[in-house]
py3Dmol code that shows the C-alpha trace and the ligand (Angstrom):
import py3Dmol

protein = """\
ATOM      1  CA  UNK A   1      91.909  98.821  62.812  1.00  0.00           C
ATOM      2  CA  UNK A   2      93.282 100.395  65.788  1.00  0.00           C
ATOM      3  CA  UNK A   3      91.083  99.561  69.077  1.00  0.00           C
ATOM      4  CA  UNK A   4      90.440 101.842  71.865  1.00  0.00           C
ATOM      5  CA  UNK A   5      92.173 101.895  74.414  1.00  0.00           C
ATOM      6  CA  UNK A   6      90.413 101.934  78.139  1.00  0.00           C
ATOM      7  CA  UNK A   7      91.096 104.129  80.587  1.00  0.00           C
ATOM      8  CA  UNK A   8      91.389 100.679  83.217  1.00  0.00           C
ATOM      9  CA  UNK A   9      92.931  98.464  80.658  1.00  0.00           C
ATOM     10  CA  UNK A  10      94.708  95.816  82.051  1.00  0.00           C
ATOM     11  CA  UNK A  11      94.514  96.603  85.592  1.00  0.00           C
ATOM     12  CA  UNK A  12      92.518  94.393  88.117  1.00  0.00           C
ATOM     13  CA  UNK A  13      90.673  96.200  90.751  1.00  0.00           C
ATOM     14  CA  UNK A  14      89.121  94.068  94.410  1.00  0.00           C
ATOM     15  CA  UNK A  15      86.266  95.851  95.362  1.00  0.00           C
ATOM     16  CA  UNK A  16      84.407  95.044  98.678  1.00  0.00           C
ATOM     17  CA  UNK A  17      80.905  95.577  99.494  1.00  0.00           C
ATOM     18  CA  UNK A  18      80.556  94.628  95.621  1.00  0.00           C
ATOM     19  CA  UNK A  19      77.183  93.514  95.716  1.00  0.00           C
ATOM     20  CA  UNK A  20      76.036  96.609  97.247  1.00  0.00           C
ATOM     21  CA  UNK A  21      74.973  99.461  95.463  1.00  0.00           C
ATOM     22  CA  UNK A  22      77.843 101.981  95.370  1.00  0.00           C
ATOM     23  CA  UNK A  23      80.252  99.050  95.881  1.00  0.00           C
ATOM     24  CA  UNK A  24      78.196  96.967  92.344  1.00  0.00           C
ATOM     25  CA  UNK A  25      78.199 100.397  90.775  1.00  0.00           C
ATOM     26  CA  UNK A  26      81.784 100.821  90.936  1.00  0.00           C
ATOM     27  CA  UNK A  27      82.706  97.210  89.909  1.00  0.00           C
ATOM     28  CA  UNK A  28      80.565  97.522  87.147  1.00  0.00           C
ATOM     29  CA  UNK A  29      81.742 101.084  85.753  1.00  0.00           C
ATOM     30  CA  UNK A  30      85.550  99.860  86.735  1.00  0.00           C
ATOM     31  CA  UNK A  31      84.798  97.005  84.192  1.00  0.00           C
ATOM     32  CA  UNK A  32      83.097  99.094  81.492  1.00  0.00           C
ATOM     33  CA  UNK A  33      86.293 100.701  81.569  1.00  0.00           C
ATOM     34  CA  UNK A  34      88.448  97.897  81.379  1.00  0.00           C
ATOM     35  CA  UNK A  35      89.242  96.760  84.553  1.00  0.00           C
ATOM     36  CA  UNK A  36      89.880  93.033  85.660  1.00  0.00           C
ATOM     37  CA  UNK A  37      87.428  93.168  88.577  1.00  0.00           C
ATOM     38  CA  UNK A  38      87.239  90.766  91.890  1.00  0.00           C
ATOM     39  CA  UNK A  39      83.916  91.410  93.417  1.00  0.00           C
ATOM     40  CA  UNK A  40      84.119  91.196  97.094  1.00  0.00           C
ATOM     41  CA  UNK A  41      81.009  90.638  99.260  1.00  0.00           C
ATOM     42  CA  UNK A  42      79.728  89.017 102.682  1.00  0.00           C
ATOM     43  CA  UNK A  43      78.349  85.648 100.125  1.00  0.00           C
ATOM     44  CA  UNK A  44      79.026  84.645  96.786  1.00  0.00           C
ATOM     45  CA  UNK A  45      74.912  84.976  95.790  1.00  0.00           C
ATOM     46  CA  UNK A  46      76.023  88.671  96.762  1.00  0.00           C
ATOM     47  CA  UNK A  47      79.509  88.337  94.495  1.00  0.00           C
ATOM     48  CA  UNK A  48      77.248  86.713  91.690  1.00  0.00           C
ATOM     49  CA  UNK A  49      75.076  89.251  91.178  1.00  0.00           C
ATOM     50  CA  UNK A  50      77.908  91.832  90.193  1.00  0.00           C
ATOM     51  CA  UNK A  51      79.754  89.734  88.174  1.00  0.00           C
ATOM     52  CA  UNK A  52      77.017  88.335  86.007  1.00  0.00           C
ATOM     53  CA  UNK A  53      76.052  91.939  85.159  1.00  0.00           C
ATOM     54  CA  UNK A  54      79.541  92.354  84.468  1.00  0.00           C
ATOM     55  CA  UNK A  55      80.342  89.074  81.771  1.00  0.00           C
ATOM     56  CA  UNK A  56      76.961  90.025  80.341  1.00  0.00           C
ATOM     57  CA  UNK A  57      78.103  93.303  79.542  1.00  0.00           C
ATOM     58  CA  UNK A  58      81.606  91.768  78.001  1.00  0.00           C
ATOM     59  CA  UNK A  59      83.704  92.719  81.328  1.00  0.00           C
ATOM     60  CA  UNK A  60      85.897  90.821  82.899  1.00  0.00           C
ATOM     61  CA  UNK A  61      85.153  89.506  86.688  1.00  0.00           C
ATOM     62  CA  UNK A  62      84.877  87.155  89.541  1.00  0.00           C
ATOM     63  CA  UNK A  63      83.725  86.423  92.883  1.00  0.00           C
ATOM     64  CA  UNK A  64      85.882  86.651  95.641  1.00  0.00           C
ATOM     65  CA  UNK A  65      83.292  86.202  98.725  1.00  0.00           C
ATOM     66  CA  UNK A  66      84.943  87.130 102.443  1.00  0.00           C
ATOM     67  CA  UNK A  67      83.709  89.014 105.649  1.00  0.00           C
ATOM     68  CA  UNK A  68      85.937  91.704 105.858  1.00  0.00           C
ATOM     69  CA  UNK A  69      85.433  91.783 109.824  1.00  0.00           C
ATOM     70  CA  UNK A  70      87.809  88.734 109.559  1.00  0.00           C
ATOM     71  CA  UNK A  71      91.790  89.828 108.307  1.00  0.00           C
ATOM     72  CA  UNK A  72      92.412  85.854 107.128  1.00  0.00           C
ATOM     73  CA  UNK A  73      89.601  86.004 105.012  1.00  0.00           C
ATOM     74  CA  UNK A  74      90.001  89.360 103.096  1.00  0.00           C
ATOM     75  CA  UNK A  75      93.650  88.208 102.701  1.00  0.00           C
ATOM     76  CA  UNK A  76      92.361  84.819 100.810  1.00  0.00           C
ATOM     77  CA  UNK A  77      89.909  86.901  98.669  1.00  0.00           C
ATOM     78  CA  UNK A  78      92.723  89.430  97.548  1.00  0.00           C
ATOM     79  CA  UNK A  79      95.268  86.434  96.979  1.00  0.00           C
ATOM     80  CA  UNK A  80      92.262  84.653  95.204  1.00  0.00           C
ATOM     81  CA  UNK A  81      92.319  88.179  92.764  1.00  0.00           C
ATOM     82  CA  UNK A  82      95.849  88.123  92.608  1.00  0.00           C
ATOM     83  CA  UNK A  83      96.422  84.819  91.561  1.00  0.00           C
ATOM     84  CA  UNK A  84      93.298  84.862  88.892  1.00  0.00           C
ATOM     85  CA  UNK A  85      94.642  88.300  87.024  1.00  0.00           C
ATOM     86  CA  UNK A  86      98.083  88.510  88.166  1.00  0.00           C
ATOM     87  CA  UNK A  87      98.612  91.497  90.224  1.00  0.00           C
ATOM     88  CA  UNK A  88      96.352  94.535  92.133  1.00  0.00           C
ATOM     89  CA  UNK A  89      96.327  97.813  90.680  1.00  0.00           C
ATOM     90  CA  UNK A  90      93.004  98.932  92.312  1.00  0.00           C
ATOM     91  CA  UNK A  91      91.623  97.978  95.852  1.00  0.00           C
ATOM     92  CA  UNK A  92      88.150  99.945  96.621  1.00  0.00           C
ATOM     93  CA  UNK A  93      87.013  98.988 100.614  1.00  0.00           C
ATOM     94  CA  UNK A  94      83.103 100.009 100.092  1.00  0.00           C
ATOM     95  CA  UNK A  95      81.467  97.340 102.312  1.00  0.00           C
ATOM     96  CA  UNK A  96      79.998  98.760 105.613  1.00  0.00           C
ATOM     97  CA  UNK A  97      77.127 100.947 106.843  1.00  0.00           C
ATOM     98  CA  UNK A  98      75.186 102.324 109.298  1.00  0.00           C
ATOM     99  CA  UNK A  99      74.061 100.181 111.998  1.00  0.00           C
ATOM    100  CA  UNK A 100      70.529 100.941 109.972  1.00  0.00           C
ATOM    101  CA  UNK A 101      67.632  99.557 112.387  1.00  0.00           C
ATOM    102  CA  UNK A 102      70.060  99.135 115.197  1.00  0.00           C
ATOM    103  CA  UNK A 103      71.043 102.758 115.107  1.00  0.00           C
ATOM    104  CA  UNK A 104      70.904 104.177 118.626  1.00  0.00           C
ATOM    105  CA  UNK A 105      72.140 106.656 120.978  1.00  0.00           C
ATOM    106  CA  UNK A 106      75.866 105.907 122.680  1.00  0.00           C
ATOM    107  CA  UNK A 107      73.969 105.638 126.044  1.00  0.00           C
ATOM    108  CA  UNK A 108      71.843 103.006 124.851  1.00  0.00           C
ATOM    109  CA  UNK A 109      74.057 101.299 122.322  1.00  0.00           C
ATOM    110  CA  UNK A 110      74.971  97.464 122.754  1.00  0.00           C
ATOM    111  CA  UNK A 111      78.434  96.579 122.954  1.00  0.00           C
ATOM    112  CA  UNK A 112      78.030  93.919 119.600  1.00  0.00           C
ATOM    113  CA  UNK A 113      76.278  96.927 117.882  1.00  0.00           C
ATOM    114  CA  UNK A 114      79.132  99.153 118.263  1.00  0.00           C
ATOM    115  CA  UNK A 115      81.477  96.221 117.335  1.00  0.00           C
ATOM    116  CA  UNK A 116      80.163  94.794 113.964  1.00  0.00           C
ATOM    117  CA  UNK A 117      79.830  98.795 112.795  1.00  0.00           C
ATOM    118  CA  UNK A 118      83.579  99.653 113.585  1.00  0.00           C
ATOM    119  CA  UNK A 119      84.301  95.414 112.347  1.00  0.00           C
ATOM    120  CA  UNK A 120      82.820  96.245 109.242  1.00  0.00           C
ATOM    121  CA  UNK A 121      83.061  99.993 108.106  1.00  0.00           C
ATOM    122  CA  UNK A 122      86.863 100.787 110.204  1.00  0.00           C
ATOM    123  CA  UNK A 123      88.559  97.351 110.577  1.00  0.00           C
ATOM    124  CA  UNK A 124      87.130  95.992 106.988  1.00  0.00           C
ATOM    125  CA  UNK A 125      88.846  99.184 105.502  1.00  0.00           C
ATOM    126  CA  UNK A 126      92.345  98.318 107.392  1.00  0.00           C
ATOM    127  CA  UNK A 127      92.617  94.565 106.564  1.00  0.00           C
ATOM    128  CA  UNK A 128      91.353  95.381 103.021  1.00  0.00           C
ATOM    129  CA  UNK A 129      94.349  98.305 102.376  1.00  0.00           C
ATOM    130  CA  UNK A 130      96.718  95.993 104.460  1.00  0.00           C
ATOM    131  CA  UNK A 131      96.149  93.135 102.054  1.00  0.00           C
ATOM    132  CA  UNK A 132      96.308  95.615  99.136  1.00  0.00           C
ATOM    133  CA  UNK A 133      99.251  97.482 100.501  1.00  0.00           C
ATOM    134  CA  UNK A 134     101.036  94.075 100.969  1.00  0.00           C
ATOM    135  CA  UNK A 135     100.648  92.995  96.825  1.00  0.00           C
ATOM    136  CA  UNK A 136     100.811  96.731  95.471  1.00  0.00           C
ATOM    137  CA  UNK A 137     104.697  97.415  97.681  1.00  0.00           C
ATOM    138  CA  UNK A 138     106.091  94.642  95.405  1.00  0.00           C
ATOM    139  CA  UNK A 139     104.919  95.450  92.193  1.00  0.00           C
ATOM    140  CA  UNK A 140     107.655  98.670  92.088  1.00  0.00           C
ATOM    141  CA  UNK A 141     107.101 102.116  91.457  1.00  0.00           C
ATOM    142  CA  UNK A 142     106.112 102.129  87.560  1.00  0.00           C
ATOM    143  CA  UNK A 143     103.059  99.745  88.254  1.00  0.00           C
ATOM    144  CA  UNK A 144     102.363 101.578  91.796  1.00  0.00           C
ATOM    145  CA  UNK A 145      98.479 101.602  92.900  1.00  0.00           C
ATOM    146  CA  UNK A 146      95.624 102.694  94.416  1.00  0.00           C
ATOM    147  CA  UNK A 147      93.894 102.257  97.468  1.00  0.00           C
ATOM    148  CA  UNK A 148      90.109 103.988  97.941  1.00  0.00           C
ATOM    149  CA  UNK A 149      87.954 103.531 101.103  1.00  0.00           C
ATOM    150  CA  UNK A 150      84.226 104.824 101.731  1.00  0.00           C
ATOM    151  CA  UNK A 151      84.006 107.211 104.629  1.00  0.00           C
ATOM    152  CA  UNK A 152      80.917 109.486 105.062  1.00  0.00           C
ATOM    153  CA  UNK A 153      80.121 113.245 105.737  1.00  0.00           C
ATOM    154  CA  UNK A 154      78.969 111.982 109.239  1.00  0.00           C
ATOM    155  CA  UNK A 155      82.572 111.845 109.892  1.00  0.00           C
ATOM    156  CA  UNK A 156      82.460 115.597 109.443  1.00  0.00           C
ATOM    157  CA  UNK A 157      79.770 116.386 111.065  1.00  0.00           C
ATOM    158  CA  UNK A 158      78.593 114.185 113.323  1.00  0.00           C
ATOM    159  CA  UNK A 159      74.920 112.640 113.601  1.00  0.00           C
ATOM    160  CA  UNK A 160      72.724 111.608 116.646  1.00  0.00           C
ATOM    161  CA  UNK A 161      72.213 107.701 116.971  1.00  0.00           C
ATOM    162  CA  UNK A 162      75.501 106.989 114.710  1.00  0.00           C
ATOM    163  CA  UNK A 163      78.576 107.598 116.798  1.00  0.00           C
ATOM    164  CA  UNK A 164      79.947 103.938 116.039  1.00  0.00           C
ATOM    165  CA  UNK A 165      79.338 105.161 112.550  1.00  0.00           C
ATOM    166  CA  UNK A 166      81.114 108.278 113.179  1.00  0.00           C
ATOM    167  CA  UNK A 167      83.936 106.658 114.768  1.00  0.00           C
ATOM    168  CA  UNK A 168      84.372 104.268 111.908  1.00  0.00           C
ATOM    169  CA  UNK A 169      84.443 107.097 109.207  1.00  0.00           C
ATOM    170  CA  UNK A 170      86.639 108.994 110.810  1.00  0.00           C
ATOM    171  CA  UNK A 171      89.058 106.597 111.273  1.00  0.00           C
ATOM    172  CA  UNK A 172      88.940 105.720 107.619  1.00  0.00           C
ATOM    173  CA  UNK A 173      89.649 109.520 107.204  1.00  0.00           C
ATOM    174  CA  UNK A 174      92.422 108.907 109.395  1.00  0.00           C
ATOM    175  CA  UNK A 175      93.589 105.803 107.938  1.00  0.00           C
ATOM    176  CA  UNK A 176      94.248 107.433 104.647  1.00  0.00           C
ATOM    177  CA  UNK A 177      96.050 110.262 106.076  1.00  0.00           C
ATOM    178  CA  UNK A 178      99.041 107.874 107.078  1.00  0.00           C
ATOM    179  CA  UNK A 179      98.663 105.210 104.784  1.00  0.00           C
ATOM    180  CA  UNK A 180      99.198 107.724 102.094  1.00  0.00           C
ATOM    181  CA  UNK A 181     102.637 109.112 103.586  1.00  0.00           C
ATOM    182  CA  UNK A 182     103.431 105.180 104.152  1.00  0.00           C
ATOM    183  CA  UNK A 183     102.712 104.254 100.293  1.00  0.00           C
ATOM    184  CA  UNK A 184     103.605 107.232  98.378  1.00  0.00           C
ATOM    185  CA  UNK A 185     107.543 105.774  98.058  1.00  0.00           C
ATOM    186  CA  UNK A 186     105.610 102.397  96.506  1.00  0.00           C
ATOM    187  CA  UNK A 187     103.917 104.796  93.568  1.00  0.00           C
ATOM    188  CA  UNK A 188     100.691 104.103  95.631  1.00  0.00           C
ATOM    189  CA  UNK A 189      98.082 106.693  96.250  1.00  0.00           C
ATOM    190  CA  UNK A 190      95.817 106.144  99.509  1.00  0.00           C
ATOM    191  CA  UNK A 191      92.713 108.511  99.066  1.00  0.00           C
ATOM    192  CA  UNK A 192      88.858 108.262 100.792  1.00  0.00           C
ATOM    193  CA  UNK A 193      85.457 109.113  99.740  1.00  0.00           C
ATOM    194  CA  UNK A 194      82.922 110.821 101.753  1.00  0.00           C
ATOM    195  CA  UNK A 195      79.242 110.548 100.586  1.00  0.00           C
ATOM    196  CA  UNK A 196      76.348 112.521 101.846  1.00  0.00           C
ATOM    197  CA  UNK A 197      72.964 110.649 101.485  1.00  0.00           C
ATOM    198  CA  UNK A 198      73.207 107.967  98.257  1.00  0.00           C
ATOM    199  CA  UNK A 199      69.657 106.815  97.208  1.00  0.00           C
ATOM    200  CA  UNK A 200      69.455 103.690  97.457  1.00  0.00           C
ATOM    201  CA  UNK A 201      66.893 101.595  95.787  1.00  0.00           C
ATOM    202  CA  UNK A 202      64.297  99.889  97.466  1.00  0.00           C
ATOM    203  CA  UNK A 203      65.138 101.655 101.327  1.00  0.00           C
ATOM    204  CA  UNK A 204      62.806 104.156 103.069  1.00  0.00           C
ATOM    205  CA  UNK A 205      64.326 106.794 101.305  1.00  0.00           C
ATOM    206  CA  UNK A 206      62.703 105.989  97.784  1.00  0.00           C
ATOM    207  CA  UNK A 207      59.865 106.872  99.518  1.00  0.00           C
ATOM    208  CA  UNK A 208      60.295 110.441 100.869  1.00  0.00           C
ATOM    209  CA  UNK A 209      61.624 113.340  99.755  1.00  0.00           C
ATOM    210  CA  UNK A 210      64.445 113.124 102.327  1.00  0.00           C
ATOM    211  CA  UNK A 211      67.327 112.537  99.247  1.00  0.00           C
ATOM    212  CA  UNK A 212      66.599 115.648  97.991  1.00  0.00           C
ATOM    213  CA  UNK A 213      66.076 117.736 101.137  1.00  0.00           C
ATOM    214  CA  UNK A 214      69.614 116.819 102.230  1.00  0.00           C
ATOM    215  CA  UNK A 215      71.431 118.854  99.728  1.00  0.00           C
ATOM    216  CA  UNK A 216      71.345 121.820  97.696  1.00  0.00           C
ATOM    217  CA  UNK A 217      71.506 120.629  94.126  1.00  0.00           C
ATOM    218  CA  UNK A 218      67.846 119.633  94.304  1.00  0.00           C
ATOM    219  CA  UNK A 219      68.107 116.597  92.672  1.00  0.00           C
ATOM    220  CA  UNK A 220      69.256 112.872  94.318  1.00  0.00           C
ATOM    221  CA  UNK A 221      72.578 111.431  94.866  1.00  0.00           C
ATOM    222  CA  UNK A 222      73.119 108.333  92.333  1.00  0.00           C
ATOM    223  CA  UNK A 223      75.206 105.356  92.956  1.00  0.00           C
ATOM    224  CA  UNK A 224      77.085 106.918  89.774  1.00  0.00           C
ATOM    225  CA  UNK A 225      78.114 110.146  91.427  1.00  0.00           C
ATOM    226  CA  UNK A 226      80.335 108.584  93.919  1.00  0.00           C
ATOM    227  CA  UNK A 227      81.635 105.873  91.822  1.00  0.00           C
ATOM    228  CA  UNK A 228      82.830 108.541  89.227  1.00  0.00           C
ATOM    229  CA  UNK A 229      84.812 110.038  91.911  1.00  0.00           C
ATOM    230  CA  UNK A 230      85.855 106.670  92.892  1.00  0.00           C
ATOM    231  CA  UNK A 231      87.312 106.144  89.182  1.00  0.00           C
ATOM    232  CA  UNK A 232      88.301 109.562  88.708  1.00  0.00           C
ATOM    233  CA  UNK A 233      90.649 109.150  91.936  1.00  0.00           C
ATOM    234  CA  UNK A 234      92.014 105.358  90.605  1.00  0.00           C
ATOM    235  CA  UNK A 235      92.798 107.041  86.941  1.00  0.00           C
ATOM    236  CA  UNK A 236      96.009 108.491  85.746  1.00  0.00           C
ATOM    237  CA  UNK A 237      94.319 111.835  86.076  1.00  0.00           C
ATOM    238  CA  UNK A 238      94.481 111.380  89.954  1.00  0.00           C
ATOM    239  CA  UNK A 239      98.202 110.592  90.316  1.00  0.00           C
ATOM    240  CA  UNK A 240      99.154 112.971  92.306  1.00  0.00           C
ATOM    241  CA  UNK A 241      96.450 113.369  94.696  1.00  0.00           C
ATOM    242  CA  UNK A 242      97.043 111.463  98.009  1.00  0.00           C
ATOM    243  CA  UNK A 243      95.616 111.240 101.620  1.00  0.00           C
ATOM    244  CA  UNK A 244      92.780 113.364 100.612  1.00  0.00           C
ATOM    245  CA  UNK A 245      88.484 112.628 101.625  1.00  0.00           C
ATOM    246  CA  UNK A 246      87.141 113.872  98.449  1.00  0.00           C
ATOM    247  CA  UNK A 247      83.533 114.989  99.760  1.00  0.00           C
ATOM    248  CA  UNK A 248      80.254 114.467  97.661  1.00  0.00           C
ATOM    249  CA  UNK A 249      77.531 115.442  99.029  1.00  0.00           C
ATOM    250  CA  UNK A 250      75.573 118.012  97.171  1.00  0.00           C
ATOM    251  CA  UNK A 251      77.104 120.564  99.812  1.00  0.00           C
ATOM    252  CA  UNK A 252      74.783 119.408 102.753  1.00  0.00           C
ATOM    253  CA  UNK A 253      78.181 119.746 104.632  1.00  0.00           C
ATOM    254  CA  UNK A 254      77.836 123.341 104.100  1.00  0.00           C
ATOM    255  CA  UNK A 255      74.258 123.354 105.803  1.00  0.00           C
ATOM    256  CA  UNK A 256      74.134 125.717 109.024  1.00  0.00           C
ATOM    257  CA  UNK A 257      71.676 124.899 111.597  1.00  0.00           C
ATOM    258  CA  UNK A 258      68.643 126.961 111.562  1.00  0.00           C
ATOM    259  CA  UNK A 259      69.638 129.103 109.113  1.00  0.00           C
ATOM    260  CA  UNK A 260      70.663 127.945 105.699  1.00  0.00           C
TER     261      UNK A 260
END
"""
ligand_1 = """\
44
NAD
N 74.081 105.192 100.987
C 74.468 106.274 101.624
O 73.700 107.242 101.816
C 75.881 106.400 102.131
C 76.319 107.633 102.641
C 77.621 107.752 103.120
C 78.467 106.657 103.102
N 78.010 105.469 102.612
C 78.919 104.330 102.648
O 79.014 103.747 101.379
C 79.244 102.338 101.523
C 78.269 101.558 100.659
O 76.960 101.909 100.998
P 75.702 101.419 100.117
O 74.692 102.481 100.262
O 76.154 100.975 98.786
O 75.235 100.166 100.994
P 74.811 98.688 100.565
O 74.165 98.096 101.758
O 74.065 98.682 99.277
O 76.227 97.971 100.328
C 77.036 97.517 101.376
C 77.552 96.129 101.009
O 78.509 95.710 102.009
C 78.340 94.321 102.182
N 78.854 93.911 103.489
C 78.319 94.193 104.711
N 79.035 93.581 105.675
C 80.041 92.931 105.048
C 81.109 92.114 105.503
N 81.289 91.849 106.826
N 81.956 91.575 104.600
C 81.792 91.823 103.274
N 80.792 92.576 102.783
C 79.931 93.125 103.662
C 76.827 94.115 102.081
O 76.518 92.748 101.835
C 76.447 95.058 100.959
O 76.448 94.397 99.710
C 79.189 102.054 103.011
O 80.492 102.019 103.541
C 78.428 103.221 103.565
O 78.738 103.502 104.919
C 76.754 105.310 102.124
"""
view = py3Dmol.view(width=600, height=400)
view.addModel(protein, "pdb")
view.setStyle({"model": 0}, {"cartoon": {"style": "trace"}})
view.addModel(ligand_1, "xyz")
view.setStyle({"model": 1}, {"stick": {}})
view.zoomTo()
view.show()
């Protein structure tokens, strides 16, 4: 009997911010797909997480713990990947955030605030594409790659209390931009992701209406939404889009203020 084939078959994929919810949502749908994946997050409890979902489900994965704040370390989690499944077809930089509780004006902002949001969400996403960009340029052409980070519509559009976030995301936006004219002679595509507001279990936002007043489908942002995006850009079907943000936000980028 013939089996069928995967759309990710054979191809191993390093995701960061794995344990996470977008970041574990796309390791786990890049698996159910086929994909060798090398779960990426701050601690292995983190990695472990992902990747026993994964082997229960009949994927294929391990855990590649590193802070991606720190270049040496993301470069030993990719080699780690590398070495276990030969190769990187697929590297998804998803680790990072807001600074959350920390989250204040510029005026007011501490300089180690600032620092660990740009460490994690701008300089994560370089090291990660660097180390990627370093394994995909020798596989040739024919095997080529992709490279995917997470940006956010605050890029965009800006938002009070975030502008290390802002920063960040727009450099990613930036980042792919170039990356993308410096990889496209590899057979490497260099694309970002913009989310508007992801529910995400178990935060404030389960709680209020606030994930459905930000967009105007009426209905919340899943996990799932961006991570199809995510494997729509790393598929076949994507080969010729590069240096694009592909936004996904329910069109609260279109929102005008005071009168929608
Ligand atoms: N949730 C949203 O509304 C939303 C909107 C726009 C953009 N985003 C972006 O999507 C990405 C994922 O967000 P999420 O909602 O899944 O968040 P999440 O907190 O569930 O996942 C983030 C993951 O990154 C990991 N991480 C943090 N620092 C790290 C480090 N130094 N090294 C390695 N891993 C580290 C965390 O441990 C966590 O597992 C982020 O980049 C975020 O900015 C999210």
């Amino acid at each position: 009997m013939l089996g069928i084939m995967k759309r990710f078959d054979g191809q191993t994929a390093f995701i960061t911010g794995a344990g996470g919810y977008i970041g574990g949502t796309t390791a786990r749908m890049l698996a159910s797909e086929g994909a060798k994946v090398a779960v990426c997050d701050i601690t292995k409890e983190n990695c472990e997480r992902t990747v026993s979902d994964i082997i229960a489900a009949g994927g294929t994965a391990i855990a590649v713990p590193a802070d991606v704040t720190d270049s040496a370390s993301v470069e030993a989690a990719v080699a780690k990947a590398v070495e276990a499944f030969g190769g990187l077809d697929i590297m998804v930089h998803v680790a990072g955030g807001s600074a959350r509780a920390d989250s204040k004006r510029l005026a007011d902002q501490s300089d180690e605030v600032i620092l660990r949001v740009l460490g994690v969400n701008l300089l994560g996403g370089i090291w990660a594409s660097r180390a990627a960009a370093r394994v995909m340029r020798e596989h040739g052409r024919e095997r080529g790659g992709r490279i995917i980070n997470i940006s956010s519509l605050v890029a965009f559009n800006g938002l009070r209390g975030s502008v290390d976030y802002a920063a960040s995301k727009g450099g990613i936006i930036a980042m792919t931009k170039a990356l993308a004219k410096e990889m496209g002679e590899y057979g490497v595509t260099v694309n970002s992701v913009a989310p508007g507001v992801v529910q995400r279990p178990g935060t404030g936002a389960d709680d209020s209406d606030y994930a459905l007043k930000t967009n105007f489908l009426g209905k919340k942002c899943e996990a799932t939404d961006i991570a199809e995006t995510i494997l729509f850009l790393c598929s076949d079907a994507a080969r010729f889009v590069t240096g694009q943000t592909w936004v996904v936000d329910g069109g609260r980028g279109l929102g005008m203020k005071g009168s929608d």
